[in-house]
C-alpha positions in Angstrom: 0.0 0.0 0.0 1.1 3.4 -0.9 0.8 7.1 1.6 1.6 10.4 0.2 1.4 13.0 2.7 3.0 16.7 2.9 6.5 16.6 3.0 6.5 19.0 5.5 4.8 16.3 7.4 6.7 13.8 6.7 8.8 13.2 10.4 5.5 13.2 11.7 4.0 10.7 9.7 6.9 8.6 10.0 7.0 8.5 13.7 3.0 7.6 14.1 3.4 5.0 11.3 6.5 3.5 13.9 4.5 3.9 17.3 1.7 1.7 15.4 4.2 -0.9 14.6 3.5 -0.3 10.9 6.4 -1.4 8.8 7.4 1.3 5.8 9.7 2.8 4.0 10.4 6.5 2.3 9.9 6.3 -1.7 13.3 8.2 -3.0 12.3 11.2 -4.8 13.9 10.3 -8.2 11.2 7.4 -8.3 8.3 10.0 -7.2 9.0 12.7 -9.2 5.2 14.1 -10.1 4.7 14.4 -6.3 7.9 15.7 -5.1 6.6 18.4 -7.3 3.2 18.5 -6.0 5.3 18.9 -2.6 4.2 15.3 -1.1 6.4 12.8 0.1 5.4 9.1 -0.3 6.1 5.7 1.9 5.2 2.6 0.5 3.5 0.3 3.8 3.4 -3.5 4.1 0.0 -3.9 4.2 0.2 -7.0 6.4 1.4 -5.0 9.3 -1.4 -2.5 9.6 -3.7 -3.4 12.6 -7.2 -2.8 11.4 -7.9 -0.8 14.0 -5.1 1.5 12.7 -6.1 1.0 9.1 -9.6 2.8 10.0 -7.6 5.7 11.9 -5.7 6.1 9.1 -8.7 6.1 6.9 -9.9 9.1 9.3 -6.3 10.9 8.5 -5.7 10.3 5.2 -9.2 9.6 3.8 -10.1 6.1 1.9 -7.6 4.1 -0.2 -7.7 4.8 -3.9 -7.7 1.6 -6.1 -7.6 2.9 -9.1 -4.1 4.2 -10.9 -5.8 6.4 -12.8 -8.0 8.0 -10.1 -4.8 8.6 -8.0 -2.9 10.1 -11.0 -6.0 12.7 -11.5 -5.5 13.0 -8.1 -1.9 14.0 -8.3 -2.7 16.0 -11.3 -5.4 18.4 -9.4 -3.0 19.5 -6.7 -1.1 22.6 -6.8 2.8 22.5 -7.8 4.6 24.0 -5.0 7.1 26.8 -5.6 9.6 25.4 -4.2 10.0 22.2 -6.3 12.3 20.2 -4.6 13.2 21.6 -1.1 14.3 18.5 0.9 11.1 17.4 3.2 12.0 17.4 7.4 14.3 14.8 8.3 12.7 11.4 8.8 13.0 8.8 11.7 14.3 6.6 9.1 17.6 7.7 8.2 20.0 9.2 10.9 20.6 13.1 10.2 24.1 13.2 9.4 23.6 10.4 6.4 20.7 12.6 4.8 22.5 15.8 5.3 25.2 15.0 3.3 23.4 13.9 0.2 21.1 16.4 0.3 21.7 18.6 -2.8 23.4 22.5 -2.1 20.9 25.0 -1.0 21.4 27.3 -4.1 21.0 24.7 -6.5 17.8 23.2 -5.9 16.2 25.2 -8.4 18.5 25.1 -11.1 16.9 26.1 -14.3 18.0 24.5 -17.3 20.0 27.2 -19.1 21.7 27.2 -15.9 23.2 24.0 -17.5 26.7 24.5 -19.1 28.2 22.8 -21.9 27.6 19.3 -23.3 27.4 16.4 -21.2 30.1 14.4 -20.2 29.3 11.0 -21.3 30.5 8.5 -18.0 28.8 5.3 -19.4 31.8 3.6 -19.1 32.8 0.7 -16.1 35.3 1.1 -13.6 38.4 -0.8 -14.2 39.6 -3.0 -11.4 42.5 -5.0 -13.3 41.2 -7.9 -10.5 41.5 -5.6 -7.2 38.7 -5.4 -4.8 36.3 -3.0 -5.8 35.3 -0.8 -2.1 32.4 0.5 -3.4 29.0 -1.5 -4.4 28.7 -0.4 -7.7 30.3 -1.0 -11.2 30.4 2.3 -13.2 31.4 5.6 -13.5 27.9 7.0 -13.2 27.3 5.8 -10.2 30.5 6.1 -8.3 29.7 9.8 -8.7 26.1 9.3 -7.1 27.5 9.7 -3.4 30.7 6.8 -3.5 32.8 9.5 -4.0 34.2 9.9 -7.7 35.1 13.3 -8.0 37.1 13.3 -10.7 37.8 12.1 -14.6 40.5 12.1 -17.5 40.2 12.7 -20.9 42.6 12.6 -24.1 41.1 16.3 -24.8 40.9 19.9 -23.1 37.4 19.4 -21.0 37.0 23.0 -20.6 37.8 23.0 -24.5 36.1 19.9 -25.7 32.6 20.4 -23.4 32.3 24.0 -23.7 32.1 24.8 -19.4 34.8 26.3 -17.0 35.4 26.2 -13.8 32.6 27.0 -11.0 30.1 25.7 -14.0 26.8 23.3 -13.1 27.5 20.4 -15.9 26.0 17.2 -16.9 27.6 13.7 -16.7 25.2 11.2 -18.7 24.7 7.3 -18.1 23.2 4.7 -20.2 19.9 6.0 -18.1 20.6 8.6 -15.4 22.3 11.9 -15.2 23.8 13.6 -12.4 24.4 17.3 -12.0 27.9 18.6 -11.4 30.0 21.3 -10.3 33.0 21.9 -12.6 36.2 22.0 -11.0 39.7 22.6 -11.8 41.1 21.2 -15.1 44.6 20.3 -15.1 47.5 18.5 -17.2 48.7 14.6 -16.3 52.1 14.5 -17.6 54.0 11.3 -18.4 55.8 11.1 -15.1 52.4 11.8 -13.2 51.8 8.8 -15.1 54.3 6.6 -14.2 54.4 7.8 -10.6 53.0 5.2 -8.4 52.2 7.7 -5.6 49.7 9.6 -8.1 48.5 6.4 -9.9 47.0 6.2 -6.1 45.7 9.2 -5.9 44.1 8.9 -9.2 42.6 5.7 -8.2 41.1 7.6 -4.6 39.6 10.0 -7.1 38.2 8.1 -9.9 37.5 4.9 -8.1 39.2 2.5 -10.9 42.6 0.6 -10.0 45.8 2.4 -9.7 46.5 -0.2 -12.9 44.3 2.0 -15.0 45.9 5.1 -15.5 49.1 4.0 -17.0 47.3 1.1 -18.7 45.1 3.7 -20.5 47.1 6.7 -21.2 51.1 6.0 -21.6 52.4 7.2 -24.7 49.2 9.7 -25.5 50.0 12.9 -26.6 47.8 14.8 -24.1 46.0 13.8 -21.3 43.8 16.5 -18.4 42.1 15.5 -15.8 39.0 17.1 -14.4 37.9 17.6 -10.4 34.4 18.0 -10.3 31.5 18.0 -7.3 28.8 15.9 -8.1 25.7 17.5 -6.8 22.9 15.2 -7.4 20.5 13.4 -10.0 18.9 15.3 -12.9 15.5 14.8 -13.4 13.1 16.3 -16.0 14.7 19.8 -15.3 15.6 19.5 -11.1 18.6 18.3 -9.2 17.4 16.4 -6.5 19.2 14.3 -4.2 21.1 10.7 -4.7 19.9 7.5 -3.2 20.9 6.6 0.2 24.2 5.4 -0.4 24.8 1.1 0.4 27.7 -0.5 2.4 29.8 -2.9 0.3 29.0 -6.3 1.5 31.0 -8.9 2.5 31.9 -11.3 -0.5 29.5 -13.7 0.9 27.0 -11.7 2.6 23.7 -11.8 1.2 22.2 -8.2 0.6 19.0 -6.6 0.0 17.4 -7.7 -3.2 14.7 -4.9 -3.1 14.1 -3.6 -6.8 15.9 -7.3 -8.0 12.5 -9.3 -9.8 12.8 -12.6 -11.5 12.4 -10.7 -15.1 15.9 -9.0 -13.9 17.4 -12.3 -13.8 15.7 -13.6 -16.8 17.6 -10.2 -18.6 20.9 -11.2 -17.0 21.1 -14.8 -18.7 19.8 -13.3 -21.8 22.7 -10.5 -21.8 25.0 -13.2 -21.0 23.9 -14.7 -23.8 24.8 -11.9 -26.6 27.7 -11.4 -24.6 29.1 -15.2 -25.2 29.6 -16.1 -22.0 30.2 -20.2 -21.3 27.7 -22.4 -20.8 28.8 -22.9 -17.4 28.5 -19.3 -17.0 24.6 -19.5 -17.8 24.5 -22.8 -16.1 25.0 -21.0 -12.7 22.8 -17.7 -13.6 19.9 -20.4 -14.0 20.9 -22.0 -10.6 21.1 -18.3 -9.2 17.5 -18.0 -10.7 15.8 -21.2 -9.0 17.5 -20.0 -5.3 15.6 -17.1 -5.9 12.4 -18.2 -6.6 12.5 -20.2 -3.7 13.3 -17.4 -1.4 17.0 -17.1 -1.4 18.1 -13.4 -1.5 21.2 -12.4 -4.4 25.0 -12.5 -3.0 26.7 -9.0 -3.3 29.0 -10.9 -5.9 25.9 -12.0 -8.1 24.5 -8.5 -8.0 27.2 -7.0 -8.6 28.1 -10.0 -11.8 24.2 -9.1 -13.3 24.7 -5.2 -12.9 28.1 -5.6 -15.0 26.9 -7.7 -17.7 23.9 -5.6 -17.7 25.6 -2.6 -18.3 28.2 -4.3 -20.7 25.3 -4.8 -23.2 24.0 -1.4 -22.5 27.0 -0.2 -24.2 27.1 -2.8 -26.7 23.5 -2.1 -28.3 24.8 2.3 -27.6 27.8 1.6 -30.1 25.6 -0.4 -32.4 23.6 2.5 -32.8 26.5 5.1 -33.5 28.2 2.6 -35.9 24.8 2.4 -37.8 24.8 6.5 -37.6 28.4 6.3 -39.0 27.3 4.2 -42.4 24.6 6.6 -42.6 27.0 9.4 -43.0 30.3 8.0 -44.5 29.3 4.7 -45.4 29.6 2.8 -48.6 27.0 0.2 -49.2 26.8 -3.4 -51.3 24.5 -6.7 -50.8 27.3 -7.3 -48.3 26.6 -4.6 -45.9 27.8 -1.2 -44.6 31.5 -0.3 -44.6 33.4 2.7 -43.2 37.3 3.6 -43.8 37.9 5.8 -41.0 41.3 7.3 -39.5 41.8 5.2 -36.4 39.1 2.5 -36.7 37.5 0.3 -40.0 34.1 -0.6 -39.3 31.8 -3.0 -41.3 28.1 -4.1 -40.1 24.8 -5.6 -41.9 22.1 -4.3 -39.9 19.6 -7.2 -40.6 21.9 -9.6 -40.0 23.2 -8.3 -36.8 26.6 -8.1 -37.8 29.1 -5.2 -36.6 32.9 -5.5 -37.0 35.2 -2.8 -36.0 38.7 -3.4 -36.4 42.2 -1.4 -35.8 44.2 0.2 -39.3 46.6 -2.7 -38.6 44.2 -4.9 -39.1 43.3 -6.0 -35.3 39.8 -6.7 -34.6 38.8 -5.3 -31.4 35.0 -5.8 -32.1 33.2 -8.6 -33.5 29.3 -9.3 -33.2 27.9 -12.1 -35.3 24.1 -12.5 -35.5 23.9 -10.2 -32.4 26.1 -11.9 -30.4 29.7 -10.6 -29.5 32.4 -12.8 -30.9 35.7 -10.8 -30.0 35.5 -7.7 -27.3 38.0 -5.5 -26.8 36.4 -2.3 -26.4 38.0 -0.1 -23.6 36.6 3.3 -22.3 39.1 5.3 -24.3 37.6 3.6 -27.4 34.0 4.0 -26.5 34.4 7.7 -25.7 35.9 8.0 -29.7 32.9 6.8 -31.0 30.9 9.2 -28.3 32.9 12.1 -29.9 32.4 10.8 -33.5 28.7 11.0 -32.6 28.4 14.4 -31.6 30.5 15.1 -34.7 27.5 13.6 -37.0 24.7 15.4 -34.9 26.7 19.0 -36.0 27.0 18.0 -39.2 22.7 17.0 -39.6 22.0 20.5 -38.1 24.2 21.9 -40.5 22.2 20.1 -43.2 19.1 21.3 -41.8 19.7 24.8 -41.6 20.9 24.2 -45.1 17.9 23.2 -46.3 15.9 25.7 -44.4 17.6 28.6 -46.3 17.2 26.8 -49.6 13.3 27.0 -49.1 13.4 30.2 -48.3 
């Protein structure tokens, strides 16, 4: 069962809710974004635990249930939108003070308007690199080491403040495969060669960016330039709003069973499929199916298999994204026979037949690095450096299309 109640009231609610032994929980306000608007903040109640005496007080408080999803969305629809949109509602019982105060987003950026953006977006769809160390944190990519784990900080083979079009003290955007979180541009700054090779700021690198020490030189010896960028992640953007990130999770032990709570079977159905394109073993899928039946008969996911399915996940994520850039590449420089698409480019060759499934990018020397075969990938060797090429060869295409259509504009003039 759902309660939406003023946020203002929120501490309150939360503390008769406890006294009646009802068990709930706050919604985050990325997942409720209509009524954070509306200024309501909503718990989600195991219906189980309500006392039916306290159901009919609560009836008395907060009027009768609605059953219907549309009813409640006209509902939500006929309130007033509060001025101000996202103002943080009072502290609940739920979380302890100093947690929520530190992921709260800055006071003078809870309005932000969207010209108030600078720039282009920083794509950070990429994973972190552990090169077989222990990951601290509980998540797997850049995006999310930024949402309160502490990445405050990335490197690029290009100017930032050049390339993105921001300076310092700028709000930017770093963009996911399907979030985005608000930033404040820092300092930008250039990584020599012996900052490379210097083990004591390979560490400090890794502090920053939250991938291994192993990365840096791995990834940048022998480029011509490379900058790193501090920046201050401020919080989710959402249709328009920063608003604040998730409660932040404690890295489990490697066999401590954690919280499944948004986990479904369907998820786990998507995993073996994913692991399917992605060519994994047999064996591989074999134990994703034996993950699968504990599950279904009550077993709660390891922090290893969670964090196993979240990286495959997102592996194919950024699989079926380069797909789509390749295909936007044949559109634009492509030559095409009963064979397919192919594209002679500077750095990388690239061949695909879109109704096969194809896709084959390979090296001027001749080194495949890519190879996907009736949708399923054959050779990977795709890095973050290379992904980010493609990402800039993107944005490349969408200038020259506008160009073409302010072109063609003036022409009908």
């Amino acid at each position: 069962m759902g309660l939406a109640v003023d946020n203002q009231k929120a501490e309150t609610v939360t503390k008769w809710l406890t006294a009646q032994k009802v068990e709930c929980q706050q919604v985050p306000i990325e997942d409720v974004i209509r009524e954070t608007q509306k200024g309501l903040t909503v718990f989600n109640l195991v219906s189980s635990s309500i006392p039916p005496k306290t159901l009919d007080n609560m009836t008395k408080k907060f009027g009768a249930v609605i059953e219907s999803s549309t009813e409640y969305q006209q509902k939500i629809k006929s309130l007033a939108t509060r001025p101000q949109f996202l103002k943080p509602p009072s502290q609940s019982a739920l979380s302890p003070p100093q947690q929520s105060a530190q992921f709260h987003p800055n006071q003078d950026i809870q309005n932000v308007a969207p010209e108030s953006i600078k720039g282009k977006p920083i794509p950070m769809n990429y994973p972190l690199m552990m090169h077989g160390d222990t990951n601290p944190i509980p998540v797997n990519t850049c995006i999310d080491a930024m949402r309160g784990y502490g990445r405050t900080h990335t490197t690029r083979a290009k100017e930032p403040y050049k390339q993105y079009g921001f300076k310092q003290g700028d709000i930017a955007l770093a963009t996911g495969i399907d979030k985005q979180v608000a930033f404040r541009v820092g300092k930008q700054y250039q990584i020599t060669p012996d900052m490379i090779a210097d083990p004591v700021y390979q560490q400090q690198w890794a502090d920053m960016e939250k991938h291994s020490p192993k990365a840096l030189p791995e990834l940048f010896t022998g480029k011509q330039q490379v900058w790193g960028l501090h920046l201050e992640p401020l919080g989710d953007y959402v249709e328009g709003f920063i608003v604040p990130f998730p409660e932040p999770q404690n890295r489990a032990a490697p066999n401590q069973e954690v919280q499944t709570q948004s986990v479904t079977i369907d998820d786990l159905r998507n995993w073996y499929n994913a692991a399917d394109k992605l060519g994994r073993s047999e064996n591989y899928k074999k134990r994703i199916v034996e993950v699968a039946y504990g599950f279904k008969a009550g077993e709660q996911l390891s922090a290893q298999a969670l964090t196993v399915m979240n990286k495959d996940t997102f592996e194919l994520e950024a699989i079926s994204r380069l797909t789509q850039i390749a295909q936007r590449i044949g559109m634009v420089w492509g030559k095409s026979d009963e064979n397919g698409t192919q594209v002679q480019g500077k750095i990388y060759d690239l061949a695909f037949n879109s109704q096969q499934r194809d896709l084959t990018i390979l090296q001027k020397n001749g080194e495949v690095i890519f190879n996907l075969q009736s949708g399923r990938v054959q050779t990977n060797k795709l890095t973050p450096q290379i992904l980010q090429t493609f990402e800039d060869v993107n944005t490349q295409i969408d200038k020259i299309l506008a160009k073409s259509q302010t072109q063609q504009i003036d022409l009908q003039r």
